[in-house]
Structure formats: C-alpha cells, structure tokens
mmCIF file of the N, C-alpha and C atoms, coordinates in Angstrom:
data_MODEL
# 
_entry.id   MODEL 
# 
loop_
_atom_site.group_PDB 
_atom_site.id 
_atom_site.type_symbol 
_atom_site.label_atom_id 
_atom_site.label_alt_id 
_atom_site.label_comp_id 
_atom_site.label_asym_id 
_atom_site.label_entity_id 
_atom_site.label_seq_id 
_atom_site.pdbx_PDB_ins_code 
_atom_site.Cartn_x 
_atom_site.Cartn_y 
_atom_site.Cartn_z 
_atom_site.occupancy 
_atom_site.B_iso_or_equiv 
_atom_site.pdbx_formal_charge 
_atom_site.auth_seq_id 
_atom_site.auth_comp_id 
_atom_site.auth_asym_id 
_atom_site.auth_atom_id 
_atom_site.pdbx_PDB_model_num 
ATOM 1   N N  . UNK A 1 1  ? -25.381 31.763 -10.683 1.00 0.00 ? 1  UNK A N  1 
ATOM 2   C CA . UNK A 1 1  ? -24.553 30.565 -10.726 1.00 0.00 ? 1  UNK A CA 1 
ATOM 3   C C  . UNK A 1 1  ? -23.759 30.386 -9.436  1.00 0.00 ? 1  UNK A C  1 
ATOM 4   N N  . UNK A 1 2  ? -23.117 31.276 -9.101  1.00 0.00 ? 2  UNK A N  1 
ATOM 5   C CA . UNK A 1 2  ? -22.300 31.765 -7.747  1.00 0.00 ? 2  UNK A CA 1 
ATOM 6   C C  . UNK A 1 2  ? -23.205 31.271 -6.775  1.00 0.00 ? 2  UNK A C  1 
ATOM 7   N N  . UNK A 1 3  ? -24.189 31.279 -6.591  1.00 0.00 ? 3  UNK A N  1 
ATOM 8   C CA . UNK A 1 3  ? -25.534 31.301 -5.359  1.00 0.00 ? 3  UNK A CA 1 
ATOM 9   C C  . UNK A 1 3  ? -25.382 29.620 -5.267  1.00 0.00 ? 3  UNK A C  1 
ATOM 10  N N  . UNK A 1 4  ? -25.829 29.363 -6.723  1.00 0.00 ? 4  UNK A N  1 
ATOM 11  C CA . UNK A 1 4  ? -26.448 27.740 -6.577  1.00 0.00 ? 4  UNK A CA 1 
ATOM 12  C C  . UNK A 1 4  ? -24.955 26.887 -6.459  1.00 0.00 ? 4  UNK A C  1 
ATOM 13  N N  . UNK A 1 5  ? -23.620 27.169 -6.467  1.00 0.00 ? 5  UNK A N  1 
ATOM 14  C CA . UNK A 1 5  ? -22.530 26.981 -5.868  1.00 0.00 ? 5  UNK A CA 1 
ATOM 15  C C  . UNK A 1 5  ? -22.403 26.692 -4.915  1.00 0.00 ? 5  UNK A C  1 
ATOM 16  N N  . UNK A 1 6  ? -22.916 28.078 -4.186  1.00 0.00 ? 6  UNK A N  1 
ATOM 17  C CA . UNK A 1 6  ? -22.653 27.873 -2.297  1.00 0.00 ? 6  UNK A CA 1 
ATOM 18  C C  . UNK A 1 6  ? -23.728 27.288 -1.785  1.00 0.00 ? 6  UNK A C  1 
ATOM 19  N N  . UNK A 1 7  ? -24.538 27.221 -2.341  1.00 0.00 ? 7  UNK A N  1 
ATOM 20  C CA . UNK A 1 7  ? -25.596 26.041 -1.609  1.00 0.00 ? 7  UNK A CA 1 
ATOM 21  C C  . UNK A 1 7  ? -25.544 24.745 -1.768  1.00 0.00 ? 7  UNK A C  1 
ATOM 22  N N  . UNK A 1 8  ? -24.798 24.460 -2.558  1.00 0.00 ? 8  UNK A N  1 
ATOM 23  C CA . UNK A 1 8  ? -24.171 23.213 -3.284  1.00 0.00 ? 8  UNK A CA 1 
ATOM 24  C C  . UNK A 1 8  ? -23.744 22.606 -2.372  1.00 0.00 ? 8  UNK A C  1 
ATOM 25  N N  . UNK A 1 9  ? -22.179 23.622 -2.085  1.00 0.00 ? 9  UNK A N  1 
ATOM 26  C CA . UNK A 1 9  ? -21.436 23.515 -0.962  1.00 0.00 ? 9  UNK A CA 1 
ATOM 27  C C  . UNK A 1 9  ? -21.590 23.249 0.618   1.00 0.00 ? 9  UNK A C  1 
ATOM 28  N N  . UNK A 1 10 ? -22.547 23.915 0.825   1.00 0.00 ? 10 UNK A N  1 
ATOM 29  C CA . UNK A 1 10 ? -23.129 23.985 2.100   1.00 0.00 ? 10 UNK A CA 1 
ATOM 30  C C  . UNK A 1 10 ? -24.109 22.773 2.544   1.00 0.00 ? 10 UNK A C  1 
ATOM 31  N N  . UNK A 1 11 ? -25.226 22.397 1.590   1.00 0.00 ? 11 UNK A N  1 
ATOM 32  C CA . UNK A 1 11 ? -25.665 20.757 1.688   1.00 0.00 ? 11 UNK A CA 1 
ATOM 33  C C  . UNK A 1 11 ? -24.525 20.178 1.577   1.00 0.00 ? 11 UNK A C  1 
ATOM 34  N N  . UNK A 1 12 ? -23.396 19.833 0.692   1.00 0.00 ? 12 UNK A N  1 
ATOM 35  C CA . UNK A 1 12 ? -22.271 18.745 1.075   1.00 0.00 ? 12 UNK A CA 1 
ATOM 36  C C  . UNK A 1 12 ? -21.688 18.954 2.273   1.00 0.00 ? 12 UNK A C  1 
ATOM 37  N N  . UNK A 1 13 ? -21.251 19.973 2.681   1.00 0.00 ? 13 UNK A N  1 
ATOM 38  C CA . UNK A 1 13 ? -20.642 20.073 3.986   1.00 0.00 ? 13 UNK A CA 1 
ATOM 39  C C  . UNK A 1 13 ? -21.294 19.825 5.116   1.00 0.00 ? 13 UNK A C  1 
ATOM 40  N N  . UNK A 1 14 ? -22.813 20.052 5.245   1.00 0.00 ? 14 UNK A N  1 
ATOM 41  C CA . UNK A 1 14 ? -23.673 19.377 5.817   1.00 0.00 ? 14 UNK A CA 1 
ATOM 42  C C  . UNK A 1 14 ? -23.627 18.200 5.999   1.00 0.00 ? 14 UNK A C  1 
ATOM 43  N N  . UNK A 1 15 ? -24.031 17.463 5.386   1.00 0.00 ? 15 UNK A N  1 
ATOM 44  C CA . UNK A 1 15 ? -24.329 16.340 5.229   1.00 0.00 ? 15 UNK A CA 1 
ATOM 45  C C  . UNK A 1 15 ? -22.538 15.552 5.230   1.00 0.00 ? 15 UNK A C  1 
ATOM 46  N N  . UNK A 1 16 ? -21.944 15.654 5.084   1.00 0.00 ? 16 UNK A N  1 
ATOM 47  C CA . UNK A 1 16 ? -20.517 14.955 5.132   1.00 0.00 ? 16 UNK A CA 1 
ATOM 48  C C  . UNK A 1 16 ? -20.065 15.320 6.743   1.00 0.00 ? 16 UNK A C  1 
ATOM 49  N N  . UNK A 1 17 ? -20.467 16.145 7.606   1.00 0.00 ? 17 UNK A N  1 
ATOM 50  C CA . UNK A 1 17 ? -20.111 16.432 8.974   1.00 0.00 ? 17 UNK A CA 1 
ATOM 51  C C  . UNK A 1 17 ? -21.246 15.853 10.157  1.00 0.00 ? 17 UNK A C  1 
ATOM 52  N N  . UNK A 1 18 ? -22.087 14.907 9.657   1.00 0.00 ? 18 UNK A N  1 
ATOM 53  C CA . UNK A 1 18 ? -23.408 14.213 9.920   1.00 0.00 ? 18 UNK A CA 1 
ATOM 54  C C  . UNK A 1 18 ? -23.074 13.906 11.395  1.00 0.00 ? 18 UNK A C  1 
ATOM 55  N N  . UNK A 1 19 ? -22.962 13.053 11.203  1.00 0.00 ? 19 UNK A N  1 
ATOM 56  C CA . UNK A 1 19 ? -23.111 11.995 12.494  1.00 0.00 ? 19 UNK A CA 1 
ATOM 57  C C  . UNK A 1 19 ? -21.499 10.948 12.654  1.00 0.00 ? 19 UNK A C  1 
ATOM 58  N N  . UNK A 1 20 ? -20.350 11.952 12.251  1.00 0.00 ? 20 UNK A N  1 
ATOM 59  C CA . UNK A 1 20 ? -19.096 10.697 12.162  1.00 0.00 ? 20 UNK A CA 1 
ATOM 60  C C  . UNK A 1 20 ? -18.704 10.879 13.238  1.00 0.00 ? 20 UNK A C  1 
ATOM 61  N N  . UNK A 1 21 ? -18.561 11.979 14.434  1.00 0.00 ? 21 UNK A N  1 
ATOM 62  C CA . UNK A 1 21 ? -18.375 11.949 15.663  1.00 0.00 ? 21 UNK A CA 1 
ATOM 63  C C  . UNK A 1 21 ? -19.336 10.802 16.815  1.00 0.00 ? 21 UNK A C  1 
ATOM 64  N N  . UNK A 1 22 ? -20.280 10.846 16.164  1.00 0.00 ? 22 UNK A N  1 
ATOM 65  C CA . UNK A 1 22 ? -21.300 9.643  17.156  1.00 0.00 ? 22 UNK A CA 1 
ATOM 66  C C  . UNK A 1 22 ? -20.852 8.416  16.768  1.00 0.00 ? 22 UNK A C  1 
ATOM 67  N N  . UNK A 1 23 ? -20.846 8.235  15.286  1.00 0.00 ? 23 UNK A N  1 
ATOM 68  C CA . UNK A 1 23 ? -20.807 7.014  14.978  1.00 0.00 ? 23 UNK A CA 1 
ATOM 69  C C  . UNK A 1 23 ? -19.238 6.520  16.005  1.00 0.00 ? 23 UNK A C  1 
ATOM 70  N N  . UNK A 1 24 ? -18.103 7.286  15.862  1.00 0.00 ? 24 UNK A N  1 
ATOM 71  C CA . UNK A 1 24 ? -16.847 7.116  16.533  1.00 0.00 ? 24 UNK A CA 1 
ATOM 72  C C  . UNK A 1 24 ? -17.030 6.707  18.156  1.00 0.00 ? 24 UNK A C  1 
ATOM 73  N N  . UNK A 1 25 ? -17.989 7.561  18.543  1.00 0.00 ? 25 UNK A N  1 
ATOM 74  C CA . UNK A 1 25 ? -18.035 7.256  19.877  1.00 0.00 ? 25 UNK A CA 1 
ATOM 75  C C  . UNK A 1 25 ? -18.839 6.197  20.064  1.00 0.00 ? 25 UNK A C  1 
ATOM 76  N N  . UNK A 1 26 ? -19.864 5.737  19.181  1.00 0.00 ? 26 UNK A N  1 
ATOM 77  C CA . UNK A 1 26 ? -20.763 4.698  19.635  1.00 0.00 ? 26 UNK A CA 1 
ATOM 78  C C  . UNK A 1 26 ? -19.806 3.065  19.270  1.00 0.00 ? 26 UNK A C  1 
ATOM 79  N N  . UNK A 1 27 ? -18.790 3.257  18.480  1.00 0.00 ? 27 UNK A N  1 
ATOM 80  C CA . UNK A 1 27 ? -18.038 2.391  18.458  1.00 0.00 ? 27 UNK A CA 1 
ATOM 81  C C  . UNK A 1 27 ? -17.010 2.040  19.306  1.00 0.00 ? 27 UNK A C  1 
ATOM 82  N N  . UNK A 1 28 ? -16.524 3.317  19.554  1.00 0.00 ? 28 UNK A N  1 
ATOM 83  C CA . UNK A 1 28 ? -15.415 2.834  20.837  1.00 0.00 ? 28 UNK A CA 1 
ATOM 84  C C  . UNK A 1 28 ? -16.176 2.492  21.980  1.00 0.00 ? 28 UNK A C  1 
ATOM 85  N N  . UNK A 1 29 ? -17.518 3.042  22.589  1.00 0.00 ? 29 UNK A N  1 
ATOM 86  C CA . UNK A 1 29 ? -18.188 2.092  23.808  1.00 0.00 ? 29 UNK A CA 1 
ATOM 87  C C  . UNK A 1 29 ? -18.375 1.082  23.506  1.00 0.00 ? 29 UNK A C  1 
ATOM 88  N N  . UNK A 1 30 ? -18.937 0.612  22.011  1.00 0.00 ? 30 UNK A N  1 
ATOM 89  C CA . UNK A 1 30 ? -19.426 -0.846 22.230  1.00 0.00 ? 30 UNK A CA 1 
ATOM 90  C C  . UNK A 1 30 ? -17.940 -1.485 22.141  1.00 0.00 ? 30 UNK A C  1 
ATOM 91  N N  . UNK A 1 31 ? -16.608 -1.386 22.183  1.00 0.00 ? 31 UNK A N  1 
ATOM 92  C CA . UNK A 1 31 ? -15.246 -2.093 21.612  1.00 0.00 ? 31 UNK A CA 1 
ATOM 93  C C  . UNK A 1 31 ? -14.888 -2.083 23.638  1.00 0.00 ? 31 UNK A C  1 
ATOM 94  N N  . UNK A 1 32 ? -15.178 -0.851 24.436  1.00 0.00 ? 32 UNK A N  1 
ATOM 95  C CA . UNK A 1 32 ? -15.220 -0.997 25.898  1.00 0.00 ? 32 UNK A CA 1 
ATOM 96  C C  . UNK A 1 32 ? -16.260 -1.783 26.190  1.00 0.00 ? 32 UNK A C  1 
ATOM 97  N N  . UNK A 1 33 ? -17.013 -2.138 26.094  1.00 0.00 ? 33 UNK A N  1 
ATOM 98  C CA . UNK A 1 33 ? -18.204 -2.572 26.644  1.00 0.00 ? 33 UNK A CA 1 
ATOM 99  C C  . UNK A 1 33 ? -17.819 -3.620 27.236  1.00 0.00 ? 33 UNK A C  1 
ATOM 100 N N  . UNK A 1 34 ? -18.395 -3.954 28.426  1.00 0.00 ? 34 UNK A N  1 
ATOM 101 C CA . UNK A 1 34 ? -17.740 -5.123 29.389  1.00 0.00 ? 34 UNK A CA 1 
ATOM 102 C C  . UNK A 1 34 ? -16.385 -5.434 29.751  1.00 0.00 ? 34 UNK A C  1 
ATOM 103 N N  . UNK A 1 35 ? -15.805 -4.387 29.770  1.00 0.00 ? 35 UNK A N  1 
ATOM 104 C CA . UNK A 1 35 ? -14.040 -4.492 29.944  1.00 0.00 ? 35 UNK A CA 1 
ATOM 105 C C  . UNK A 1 35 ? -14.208 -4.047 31.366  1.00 0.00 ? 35 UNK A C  1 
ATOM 106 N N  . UNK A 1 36 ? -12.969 -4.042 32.496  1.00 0.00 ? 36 UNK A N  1 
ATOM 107 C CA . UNK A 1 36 ? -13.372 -3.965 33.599  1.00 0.00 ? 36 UNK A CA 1 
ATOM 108 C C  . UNK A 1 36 ? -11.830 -3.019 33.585  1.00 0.00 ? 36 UNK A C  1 
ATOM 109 N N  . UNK A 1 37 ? -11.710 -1.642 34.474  1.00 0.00 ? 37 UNK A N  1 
ATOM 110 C CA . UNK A 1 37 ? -10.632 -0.919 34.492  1.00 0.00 ? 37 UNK A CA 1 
ATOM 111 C C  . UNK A 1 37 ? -10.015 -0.570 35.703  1.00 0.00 ? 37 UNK A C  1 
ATOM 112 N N  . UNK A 1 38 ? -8.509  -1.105 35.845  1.00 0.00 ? 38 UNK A N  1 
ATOM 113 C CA . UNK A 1 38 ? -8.024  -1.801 37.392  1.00 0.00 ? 38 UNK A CA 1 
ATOM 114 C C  . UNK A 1 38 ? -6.972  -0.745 37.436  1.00 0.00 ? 38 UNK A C  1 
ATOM 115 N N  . UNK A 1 39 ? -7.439  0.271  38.421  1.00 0.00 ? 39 UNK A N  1 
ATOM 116 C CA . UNK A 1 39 ? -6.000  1.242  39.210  1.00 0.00 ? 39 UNK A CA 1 
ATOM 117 C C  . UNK A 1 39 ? -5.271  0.698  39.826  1.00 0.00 ? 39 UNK A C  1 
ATOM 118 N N  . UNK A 1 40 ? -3.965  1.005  40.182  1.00 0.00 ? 40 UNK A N  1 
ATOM 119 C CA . UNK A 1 40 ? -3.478  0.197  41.223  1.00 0.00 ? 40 UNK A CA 1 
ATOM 120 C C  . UNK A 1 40 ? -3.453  0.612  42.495  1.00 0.00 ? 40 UNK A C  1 
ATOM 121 N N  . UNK A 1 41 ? -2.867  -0.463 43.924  1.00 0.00 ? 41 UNK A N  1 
ATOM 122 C CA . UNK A 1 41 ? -3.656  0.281  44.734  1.00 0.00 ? 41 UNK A CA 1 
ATOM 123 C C  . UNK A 1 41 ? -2.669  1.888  45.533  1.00 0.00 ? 41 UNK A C  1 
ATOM 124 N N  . UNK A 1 42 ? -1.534  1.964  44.927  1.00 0.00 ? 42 UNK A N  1 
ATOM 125 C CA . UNK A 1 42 ? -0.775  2.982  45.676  1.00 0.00 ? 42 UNK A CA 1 
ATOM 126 C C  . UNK A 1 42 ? -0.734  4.164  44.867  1.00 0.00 ? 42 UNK A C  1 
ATOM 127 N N  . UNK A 1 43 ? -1.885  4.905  43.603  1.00 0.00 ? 43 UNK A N  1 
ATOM 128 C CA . UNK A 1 43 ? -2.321  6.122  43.621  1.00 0.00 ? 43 UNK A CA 1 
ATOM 129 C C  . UNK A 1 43 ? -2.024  7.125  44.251  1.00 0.00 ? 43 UNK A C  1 
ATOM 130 N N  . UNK A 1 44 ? -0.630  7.976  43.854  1.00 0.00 ? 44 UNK A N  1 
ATOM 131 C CA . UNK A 1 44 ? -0.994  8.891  44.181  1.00 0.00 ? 44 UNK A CA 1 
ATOM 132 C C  . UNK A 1 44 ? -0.998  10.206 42.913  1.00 0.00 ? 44 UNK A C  1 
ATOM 133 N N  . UNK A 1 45 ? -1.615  11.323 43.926  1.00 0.00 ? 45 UNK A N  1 
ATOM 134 C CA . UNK A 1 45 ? -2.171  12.413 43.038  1.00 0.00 ? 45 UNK A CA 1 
ATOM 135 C C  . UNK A 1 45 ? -0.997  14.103 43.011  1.00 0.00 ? 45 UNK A C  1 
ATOM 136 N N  . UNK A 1 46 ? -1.031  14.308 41.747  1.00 0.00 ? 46 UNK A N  1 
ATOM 137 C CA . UNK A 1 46 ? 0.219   15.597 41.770  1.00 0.00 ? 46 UNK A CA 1 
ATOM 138 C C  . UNK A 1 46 ? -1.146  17.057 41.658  1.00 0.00 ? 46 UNK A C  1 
ATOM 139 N N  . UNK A 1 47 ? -0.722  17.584 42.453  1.00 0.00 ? 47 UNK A N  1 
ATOM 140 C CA . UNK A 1 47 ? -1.567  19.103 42.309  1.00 0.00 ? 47 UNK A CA 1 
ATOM 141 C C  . UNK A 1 47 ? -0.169  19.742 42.014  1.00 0.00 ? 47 UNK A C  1 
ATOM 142 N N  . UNK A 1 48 ? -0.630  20.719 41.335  1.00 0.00 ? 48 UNK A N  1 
ATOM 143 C CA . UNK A 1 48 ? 0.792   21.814 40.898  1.00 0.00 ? 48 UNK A CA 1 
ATOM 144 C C  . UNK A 1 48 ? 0.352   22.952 42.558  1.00 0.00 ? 48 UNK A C  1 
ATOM 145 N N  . UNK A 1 49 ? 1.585   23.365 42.494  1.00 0.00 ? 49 UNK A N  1 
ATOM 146 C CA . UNK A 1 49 ? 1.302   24.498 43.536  1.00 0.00 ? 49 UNK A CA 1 
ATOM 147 C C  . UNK A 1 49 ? 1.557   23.702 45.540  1.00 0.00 ? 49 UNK A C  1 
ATOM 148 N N  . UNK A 1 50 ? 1.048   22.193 44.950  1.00 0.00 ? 50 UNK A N  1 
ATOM 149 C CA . UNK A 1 50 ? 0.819   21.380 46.516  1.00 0.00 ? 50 UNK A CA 1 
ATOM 150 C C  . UNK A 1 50 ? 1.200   20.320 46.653  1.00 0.00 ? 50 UNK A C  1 
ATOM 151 N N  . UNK A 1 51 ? 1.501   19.944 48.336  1.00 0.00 ? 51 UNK A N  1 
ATOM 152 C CA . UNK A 1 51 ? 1.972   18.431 48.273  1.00 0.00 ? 51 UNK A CA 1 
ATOM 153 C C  . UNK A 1 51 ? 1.473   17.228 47.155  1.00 0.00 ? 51 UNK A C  1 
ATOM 154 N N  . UNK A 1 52 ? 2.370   16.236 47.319  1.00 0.00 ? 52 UNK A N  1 
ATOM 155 C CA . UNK A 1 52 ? 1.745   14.996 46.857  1.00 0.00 ? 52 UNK A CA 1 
ATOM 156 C C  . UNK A 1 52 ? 0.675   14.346 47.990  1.00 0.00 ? 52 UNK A C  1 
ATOM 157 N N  . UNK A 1 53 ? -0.326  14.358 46.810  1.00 0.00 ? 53 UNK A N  1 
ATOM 158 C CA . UNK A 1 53 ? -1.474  13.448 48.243  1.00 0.00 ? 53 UNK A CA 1 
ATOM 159 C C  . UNK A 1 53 ? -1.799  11.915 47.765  1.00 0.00 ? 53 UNK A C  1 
ATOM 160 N N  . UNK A 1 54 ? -1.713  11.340 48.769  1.00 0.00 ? 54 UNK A N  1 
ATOM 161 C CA . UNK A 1 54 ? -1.889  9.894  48.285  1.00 0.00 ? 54 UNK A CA 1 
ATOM 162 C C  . UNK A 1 54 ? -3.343  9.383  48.230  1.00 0.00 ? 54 UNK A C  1 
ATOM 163 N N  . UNK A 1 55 ? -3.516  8.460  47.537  1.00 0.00 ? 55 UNK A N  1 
ATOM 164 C CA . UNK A 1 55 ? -4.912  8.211  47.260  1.00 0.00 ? 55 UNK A CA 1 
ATOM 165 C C  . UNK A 1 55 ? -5.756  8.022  49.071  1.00 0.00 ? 55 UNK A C  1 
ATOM 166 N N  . UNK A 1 56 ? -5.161  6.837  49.820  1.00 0.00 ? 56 UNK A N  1 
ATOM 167 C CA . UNK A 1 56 ? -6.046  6.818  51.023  1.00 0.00 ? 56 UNK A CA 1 
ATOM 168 C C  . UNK A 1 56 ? -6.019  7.853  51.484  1.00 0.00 ? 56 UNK A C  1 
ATOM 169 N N  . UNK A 1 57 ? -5.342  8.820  51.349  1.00 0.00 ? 57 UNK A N  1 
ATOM 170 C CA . UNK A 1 57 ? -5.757  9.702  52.447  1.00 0.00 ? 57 UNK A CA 1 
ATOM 171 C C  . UNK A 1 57 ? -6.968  11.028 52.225  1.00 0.00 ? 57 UNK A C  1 
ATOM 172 N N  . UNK A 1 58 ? -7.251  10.749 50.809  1.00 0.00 ? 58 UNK A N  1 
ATOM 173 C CA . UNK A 1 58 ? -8.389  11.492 50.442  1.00 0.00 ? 58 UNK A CA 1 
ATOM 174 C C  . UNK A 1 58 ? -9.662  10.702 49.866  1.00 0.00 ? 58 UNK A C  1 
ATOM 175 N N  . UNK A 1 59 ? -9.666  9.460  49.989  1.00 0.00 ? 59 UNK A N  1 
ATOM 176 C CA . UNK A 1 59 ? -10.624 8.043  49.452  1.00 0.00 ? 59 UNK A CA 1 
ATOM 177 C C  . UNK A 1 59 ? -11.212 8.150  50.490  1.00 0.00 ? 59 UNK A C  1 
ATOM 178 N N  . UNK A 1 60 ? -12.500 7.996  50.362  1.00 0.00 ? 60 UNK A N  1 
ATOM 179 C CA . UNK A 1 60 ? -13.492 7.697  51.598  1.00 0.00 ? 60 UNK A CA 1 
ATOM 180 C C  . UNK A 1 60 ? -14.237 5.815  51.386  1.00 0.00 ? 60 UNK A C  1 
ATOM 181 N N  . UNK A 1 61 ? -13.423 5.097  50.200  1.00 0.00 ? 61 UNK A N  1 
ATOM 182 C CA . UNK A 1 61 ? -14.143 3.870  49.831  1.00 0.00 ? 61 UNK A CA 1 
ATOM 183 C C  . UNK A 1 61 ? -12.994 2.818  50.095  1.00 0.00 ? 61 UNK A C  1 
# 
C-alpha cells in the first residue's frame, strides 16, 4: 500500500512541476516582445574594490 502511495506521489509531483517555468517565461517574452529598452546616456559603472568608470570610456559603440 505504502509503495503504490509513493508512486502516486511522485507521478503528481511530476507532472504538477511540468512545464510552469516555460510557460512563465514564454509569457513574459511574448508581454516584451517589440518593446524597445532606452539607457541613458551618462552610465556609469560601480566595481567594488575600483574606481567609478564611466560608460564612454569603456564603450567602443
């Protein structure tokens, strides 16, 4: 009885841990989809340990 329990268990837990992480992500791309994402242009960057570096001076674009 104990046996056919945990196998019970184990197909539900299966099957209930399916695919809800994809489905999540395939929804939030299509909710981004065609959105356009605007930095501004005076970026700058914190390293622990080091100066502040500003974006042009490490941008090659």
């Amino acid at each position: 009885m104990n046996r056919i329990l945990y196998i019970s268990l184990s197909v539900i837990l299966f099957i209930s841990c399916g695919n809800k992480d994809r489905e999540i992500l395939v929804k939030l791309m299509q909710e981004w989809k065609g959105r356009e994402i605007l930095y501004p242009n005076d970026m700058h960057f914190f390293m622990q340990g080091r100066d502040t570096l500003n974006a042009d001076s490490i941008c090659m674009y």
